[in-house]
Backbone as JSON, one array per atom type, in Angstrom:
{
  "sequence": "XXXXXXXXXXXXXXXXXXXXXXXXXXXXXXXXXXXXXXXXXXXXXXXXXXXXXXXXXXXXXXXXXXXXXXXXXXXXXXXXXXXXXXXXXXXXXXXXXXXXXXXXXXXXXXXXXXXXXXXXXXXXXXXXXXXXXXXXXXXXXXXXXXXXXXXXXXXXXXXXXXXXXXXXXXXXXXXXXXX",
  "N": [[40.74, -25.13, 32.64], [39.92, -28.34, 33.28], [38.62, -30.31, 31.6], [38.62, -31.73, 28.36], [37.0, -30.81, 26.17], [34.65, -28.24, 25.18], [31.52, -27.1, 25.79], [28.96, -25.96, 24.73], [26.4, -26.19, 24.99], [25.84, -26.59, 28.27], [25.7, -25.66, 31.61], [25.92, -22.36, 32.37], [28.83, -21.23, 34.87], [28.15, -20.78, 38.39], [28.63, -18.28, 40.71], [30.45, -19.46, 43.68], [29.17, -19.67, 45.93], [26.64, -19.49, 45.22], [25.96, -22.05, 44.2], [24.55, -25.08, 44.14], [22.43, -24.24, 45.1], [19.18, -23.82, 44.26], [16.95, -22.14, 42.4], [13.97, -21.23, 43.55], [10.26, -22.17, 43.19], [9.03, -19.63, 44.18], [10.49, -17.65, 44.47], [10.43, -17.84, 41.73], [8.06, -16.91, 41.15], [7.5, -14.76, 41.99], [9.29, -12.58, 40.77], [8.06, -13.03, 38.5], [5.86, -11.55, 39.19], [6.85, -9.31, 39.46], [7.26, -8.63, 36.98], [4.58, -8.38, 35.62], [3.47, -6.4, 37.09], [5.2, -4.29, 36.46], [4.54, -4.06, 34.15], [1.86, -3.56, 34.13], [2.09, -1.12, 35.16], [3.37, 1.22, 33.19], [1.72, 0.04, 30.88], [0.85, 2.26, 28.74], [2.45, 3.59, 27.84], [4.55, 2.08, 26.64], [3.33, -0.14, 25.47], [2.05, 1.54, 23.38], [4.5, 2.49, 22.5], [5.53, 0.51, 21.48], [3.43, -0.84, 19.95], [3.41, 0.98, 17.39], [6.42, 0.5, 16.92], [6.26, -2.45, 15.54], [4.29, -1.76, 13.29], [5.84, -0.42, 12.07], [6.85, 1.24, 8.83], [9.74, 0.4, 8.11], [10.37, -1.59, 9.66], [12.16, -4.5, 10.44], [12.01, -7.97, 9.68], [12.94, -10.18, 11.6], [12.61, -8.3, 13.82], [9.8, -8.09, 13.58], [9.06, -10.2, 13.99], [9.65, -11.33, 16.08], [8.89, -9.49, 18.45], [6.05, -10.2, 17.79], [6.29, -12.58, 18.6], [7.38, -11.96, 21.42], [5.06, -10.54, 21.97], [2.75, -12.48, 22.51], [3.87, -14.24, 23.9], [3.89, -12.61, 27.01], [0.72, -12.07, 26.53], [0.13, -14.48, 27.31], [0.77, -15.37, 29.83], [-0.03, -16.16, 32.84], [0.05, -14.66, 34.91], [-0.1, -12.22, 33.66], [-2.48, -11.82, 33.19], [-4.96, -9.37, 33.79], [-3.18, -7.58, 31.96], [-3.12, -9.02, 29.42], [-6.05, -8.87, 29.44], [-6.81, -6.05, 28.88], [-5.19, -5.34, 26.72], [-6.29, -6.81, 24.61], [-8.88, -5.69, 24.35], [-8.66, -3.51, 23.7], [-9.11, -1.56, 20.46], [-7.32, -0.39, 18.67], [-4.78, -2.22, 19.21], [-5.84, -4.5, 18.23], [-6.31, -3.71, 15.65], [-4.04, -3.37, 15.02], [-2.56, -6.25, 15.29], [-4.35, -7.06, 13.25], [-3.6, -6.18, 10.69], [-0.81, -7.46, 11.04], [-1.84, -10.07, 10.16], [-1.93, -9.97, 7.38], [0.56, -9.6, 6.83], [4.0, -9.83, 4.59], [5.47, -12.27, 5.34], [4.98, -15.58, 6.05], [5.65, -16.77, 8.46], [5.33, -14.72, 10.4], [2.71, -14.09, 10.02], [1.58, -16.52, 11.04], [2.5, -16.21, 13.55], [1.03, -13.63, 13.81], [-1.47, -14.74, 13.82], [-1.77, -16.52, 16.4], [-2.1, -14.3, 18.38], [-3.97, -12.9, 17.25], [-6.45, -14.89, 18.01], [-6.64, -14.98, 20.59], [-8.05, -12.46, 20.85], [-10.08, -13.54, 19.42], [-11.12, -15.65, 20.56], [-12.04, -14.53, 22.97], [-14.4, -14.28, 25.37], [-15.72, -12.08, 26.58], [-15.64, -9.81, 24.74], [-15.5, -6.41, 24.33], [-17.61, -4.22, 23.13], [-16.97, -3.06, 20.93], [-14.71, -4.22, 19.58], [-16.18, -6.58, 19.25], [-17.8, -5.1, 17.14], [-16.06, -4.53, 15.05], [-14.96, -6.78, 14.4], [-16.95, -8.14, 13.7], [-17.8, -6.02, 11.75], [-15.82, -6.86, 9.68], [-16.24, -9.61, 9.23], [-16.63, -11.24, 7.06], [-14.35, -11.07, 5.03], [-12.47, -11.93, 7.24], [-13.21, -14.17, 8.24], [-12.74, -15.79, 5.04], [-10.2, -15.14, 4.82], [-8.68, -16.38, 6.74], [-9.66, -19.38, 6.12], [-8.02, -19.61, 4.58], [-5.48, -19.3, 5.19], [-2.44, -20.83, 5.73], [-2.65, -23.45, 4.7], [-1.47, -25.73, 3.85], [-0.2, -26.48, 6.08], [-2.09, -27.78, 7.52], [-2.48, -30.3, 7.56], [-0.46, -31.13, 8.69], [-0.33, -30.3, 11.46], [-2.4, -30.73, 13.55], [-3.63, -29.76, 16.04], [-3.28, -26.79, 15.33], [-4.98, -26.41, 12.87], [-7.51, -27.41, 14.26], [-7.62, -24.97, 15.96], [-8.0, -23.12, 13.88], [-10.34, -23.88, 12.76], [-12.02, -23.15, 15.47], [-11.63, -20.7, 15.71], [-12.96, -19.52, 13.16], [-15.21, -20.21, 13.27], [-16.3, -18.93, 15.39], [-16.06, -16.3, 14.73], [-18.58, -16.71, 12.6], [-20.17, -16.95, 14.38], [-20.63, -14.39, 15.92], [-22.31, -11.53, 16.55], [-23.94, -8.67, 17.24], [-24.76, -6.66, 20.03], [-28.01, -5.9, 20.42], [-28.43, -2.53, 22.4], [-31.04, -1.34, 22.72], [-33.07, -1.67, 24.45]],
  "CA": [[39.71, -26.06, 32.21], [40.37, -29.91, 33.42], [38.11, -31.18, 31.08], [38.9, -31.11, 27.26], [35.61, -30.27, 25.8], [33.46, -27.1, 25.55], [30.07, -27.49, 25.69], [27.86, -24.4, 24.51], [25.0, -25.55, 26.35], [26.42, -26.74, 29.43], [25.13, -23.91, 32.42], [27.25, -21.07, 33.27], [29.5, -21.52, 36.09], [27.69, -19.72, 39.21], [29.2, -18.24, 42.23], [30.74, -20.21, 44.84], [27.71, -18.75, 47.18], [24.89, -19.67, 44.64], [26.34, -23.37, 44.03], [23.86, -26.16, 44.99], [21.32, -23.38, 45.7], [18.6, -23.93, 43.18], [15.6, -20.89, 41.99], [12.54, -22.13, 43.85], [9.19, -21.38, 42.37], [8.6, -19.06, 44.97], [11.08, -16.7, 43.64], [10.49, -17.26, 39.9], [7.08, -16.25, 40.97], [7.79, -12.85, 42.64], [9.64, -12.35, 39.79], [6.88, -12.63, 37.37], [4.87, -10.26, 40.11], [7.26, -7.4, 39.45], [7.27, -7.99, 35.42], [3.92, -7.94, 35.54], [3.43, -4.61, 37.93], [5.74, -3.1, 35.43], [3.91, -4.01, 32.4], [0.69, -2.84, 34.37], [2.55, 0.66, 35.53], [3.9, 1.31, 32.05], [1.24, -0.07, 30.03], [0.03, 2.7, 27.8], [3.32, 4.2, 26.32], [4.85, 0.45, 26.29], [2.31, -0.7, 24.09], [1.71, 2.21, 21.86], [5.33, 2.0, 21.39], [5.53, -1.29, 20.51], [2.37, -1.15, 18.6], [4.24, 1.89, 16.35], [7.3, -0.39, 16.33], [5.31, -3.42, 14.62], [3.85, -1.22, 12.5], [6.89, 0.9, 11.56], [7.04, 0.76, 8.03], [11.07, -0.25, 8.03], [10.67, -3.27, 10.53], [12.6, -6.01, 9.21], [11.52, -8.96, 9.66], [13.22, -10.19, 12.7], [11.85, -7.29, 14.88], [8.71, -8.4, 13.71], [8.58, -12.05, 14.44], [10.45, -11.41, 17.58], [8.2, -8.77, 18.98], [4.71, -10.64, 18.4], [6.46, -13.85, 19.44], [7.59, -12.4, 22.82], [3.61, -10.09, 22.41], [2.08, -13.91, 22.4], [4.22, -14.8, 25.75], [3.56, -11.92, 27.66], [-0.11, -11.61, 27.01], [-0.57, -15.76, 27.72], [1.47, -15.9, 30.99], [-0.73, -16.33, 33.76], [0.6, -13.23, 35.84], [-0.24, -10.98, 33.27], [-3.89, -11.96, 33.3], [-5.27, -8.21, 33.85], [-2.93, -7.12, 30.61], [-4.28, -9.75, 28.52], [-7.44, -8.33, 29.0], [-6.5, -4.69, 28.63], [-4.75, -5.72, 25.58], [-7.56, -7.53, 24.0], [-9.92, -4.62, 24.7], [-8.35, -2.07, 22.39], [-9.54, -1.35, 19.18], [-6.16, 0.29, 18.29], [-4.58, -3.34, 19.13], [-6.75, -5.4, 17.35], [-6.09, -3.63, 14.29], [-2.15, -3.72, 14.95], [-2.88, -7.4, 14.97], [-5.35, -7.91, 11.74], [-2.54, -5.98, 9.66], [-0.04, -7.95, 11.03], [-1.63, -10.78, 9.81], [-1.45, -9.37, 6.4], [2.4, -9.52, 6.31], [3.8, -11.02, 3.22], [6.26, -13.63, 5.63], [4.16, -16.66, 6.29], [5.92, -16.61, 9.98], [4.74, -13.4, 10.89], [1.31, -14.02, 9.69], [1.34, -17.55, 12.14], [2.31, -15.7, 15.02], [-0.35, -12.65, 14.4], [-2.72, -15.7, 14.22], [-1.93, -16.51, 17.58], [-2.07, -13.2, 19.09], [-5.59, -12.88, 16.99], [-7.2, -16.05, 18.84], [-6.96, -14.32, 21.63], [-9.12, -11.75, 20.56], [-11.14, -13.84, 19.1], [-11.91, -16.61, 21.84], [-12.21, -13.68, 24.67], [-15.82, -14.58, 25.48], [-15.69, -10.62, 27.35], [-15.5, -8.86, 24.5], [-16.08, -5.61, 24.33], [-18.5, -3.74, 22.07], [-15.97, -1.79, 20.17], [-14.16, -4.95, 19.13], [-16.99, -7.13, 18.48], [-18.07, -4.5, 16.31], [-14.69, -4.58, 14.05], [-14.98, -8.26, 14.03], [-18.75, -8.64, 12.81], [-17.96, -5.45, 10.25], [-15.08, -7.59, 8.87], [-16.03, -11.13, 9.59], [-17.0, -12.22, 5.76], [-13.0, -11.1, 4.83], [-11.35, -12.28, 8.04], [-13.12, -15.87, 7.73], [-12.32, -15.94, 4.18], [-8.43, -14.85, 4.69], [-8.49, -17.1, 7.68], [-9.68, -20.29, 5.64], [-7.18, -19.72, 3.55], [-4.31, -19.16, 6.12], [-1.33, -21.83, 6.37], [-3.85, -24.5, 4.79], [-0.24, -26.29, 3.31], [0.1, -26.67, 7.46], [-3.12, -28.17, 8.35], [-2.51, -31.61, 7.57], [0.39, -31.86, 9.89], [-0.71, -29.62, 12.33], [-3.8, -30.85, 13.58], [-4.03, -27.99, 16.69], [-3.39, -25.0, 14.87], [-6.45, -26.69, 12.07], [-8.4, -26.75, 15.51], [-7.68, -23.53, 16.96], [-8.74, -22.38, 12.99], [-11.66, -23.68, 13.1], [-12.66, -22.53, 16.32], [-11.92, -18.81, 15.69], [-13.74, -19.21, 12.16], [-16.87, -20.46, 13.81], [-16.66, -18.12, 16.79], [-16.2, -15.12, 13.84], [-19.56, -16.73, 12.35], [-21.57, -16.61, 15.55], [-20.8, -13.01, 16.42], [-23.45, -10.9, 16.8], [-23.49, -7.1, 17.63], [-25.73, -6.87, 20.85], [-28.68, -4.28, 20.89], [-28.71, -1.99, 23.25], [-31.75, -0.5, 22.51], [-34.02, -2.37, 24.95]],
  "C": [[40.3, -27.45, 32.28], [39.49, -30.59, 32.59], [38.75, -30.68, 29.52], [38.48, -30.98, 26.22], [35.19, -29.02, 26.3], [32.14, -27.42, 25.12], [29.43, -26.31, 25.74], [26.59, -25.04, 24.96], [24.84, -26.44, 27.64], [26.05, -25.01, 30.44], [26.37, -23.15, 32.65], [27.59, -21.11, 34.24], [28.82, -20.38, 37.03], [29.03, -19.95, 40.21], [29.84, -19.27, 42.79], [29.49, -20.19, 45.81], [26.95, -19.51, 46.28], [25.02, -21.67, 44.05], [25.24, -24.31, 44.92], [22.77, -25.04, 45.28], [20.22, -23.13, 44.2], [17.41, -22.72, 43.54], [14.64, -21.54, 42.45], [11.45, -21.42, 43.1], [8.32, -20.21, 42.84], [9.02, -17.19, 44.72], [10.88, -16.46, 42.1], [8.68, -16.4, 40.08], [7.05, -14.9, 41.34], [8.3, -12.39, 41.52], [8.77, -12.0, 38.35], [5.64, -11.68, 37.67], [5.31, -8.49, 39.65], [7.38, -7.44, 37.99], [5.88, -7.3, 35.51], [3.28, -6.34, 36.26], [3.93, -3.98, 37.12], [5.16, -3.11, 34.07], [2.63, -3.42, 32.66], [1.01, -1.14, 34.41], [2.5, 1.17, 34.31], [2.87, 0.8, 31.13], [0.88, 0.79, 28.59], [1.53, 3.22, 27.04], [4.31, 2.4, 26.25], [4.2, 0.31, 24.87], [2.13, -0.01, 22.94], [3.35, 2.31, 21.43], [5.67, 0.9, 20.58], [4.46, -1.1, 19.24], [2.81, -0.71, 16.95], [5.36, 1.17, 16.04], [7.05, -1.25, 15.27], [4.79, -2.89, 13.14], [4.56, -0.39, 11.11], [6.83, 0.54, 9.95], [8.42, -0.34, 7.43], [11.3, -1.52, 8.7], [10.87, -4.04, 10.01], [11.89, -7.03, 10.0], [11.73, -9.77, 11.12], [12.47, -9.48, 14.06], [10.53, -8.02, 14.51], [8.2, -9.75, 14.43], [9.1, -12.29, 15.89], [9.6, -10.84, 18.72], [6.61, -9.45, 19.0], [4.62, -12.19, 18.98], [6.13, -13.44, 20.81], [6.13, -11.36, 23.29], [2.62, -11.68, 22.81], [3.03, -14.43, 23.66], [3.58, -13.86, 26.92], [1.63, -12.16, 28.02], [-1.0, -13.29, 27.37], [0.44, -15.99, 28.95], [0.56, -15.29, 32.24], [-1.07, -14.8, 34.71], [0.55, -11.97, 35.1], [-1.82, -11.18, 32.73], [-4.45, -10.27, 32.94], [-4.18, -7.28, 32.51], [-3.23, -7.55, 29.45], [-5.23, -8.91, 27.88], [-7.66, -6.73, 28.8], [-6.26, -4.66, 27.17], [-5.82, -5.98, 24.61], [-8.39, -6.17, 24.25], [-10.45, -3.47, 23.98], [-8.44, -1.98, 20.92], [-8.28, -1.0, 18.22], [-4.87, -1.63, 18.06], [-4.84, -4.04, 18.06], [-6.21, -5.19, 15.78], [-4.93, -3.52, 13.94], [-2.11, -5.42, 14.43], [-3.4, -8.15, 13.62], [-4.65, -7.12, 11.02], [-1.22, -6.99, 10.09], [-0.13, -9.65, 10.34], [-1.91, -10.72, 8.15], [0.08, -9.29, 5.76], [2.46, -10.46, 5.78], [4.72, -12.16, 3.99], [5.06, -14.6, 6.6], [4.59, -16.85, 8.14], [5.42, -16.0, 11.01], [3.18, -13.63, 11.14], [0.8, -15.35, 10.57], [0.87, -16.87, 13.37], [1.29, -14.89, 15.35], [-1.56, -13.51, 14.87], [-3.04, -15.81, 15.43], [-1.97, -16.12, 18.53], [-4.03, -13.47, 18.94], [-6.18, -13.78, 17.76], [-7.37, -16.01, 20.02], [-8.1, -13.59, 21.95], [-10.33, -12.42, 20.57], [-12.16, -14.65, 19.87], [-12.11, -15.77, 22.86], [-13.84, -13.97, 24.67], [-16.6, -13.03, 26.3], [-15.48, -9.48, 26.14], [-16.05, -7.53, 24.31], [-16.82, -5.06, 23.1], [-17.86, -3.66, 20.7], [-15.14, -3.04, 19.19], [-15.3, -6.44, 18.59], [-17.65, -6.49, 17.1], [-16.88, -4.54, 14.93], [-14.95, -5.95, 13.7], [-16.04, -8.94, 13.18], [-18.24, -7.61, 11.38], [-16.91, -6.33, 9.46], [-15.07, -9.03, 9.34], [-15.94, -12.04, 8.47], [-15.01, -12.27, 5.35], [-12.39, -11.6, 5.99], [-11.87, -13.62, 7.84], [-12.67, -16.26, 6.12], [-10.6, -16.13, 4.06], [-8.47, -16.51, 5.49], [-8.58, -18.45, 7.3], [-8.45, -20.44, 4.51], [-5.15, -20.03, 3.87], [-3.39, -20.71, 6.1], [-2.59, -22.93, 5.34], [-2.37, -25.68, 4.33], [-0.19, -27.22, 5.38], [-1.13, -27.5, 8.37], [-3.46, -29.61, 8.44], [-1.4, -32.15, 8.4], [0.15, -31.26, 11.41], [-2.55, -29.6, 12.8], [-4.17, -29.94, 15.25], [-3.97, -26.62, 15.81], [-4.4, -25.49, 14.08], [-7.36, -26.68, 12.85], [-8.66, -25.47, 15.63], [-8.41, -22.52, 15.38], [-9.85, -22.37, 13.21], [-12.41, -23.04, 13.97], [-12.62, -21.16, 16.3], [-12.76, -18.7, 14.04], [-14.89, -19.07, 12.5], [-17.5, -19.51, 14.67], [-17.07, -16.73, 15.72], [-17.56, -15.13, 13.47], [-20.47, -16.53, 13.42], [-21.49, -15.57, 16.48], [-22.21, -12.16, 15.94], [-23.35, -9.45, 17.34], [-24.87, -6.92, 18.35], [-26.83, -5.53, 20.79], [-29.13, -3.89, 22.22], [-29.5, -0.44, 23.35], [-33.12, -0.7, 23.7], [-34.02, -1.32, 26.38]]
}
């Protein structure tokens, strides 16, 4: 080492070969082709493990906030469009989600938020989940007004994004399909 400093976030020395050769976006995108293919292949025991993870009764805290952090990347990254909406779809989900935002760490209960708003802004939803949402809309806008409110005077998006899933909760409707 000729210098006589370490620097922890200084990059990791590459190759000789990969020197001067920068990741184009051509590659990070193929890259996000084959997560997503594998999160499509794998979807159903993926998810229900995860979901059972989340759920586990023992999950510390960490696992939790870690797991619906990197559930809140996955299902907003562009390339996983078609899991999104798989995701969102499931009734089984949903209600992984509206207990999670039930957890007693105020962290936890952010992030489910921002899983939930997913749900809630899908303008596609399906029956099955509009239905959950209308039978519990008086308690989820209630919780939901109540959510973070300490946070809403510095945080004037997330007091947005409340409102807009409160309002959206109020103007659900459960369609008849009796006609």
């Amino acid at each position: 080492i000729r210098t006589g400093g370490f620097n922890p976030a200084a990059p990791p020395q590459q190759p000789e070969e990969q020197r001067g050769q920068d990741v184009d976006g051509e590659e990070l995108q193929s890259t996000a082709d084959i997560a997503s293919d594998f999160l499509e292949k794998n979807y159903d025991p993926l998810f229900d493990r995860f979901n059972n993870r989340l759920l586990f009764p023992q999950a510390s805290y960490v696992i939790k906030r870690a797991s619906i952090q990197l559930l809140s990347t996955v299902l907003l990254t562009r390339s996983n469009y078609p899991i999104m909406m798989k995701y969102i779809a499931s009734r089984h989900n949903l209600r992984t989600v509206m207990l999670l935002l039930r957890d007693p760490s105020p962290h936890v209960t952010l992030d489910a938020f921002h899983v939930f708003k997913i749900f809630a802004a899908n303008p596609q939803k399906t029956p099955a989940i509009t239905k959950i949402l209308v039978d519990n809309r008086v308690k989820l806008m209630k919780y939901l007004d109540g959510l973070h409110k300490d946070r809403e005077g510095v945080d004037v998006q997330f007091r947005d994004e409340k409102k807009l899933v409160i309002a959206t909760l109020e103007g659900l409707e459960i369609e008849d399909d009796s006609s």
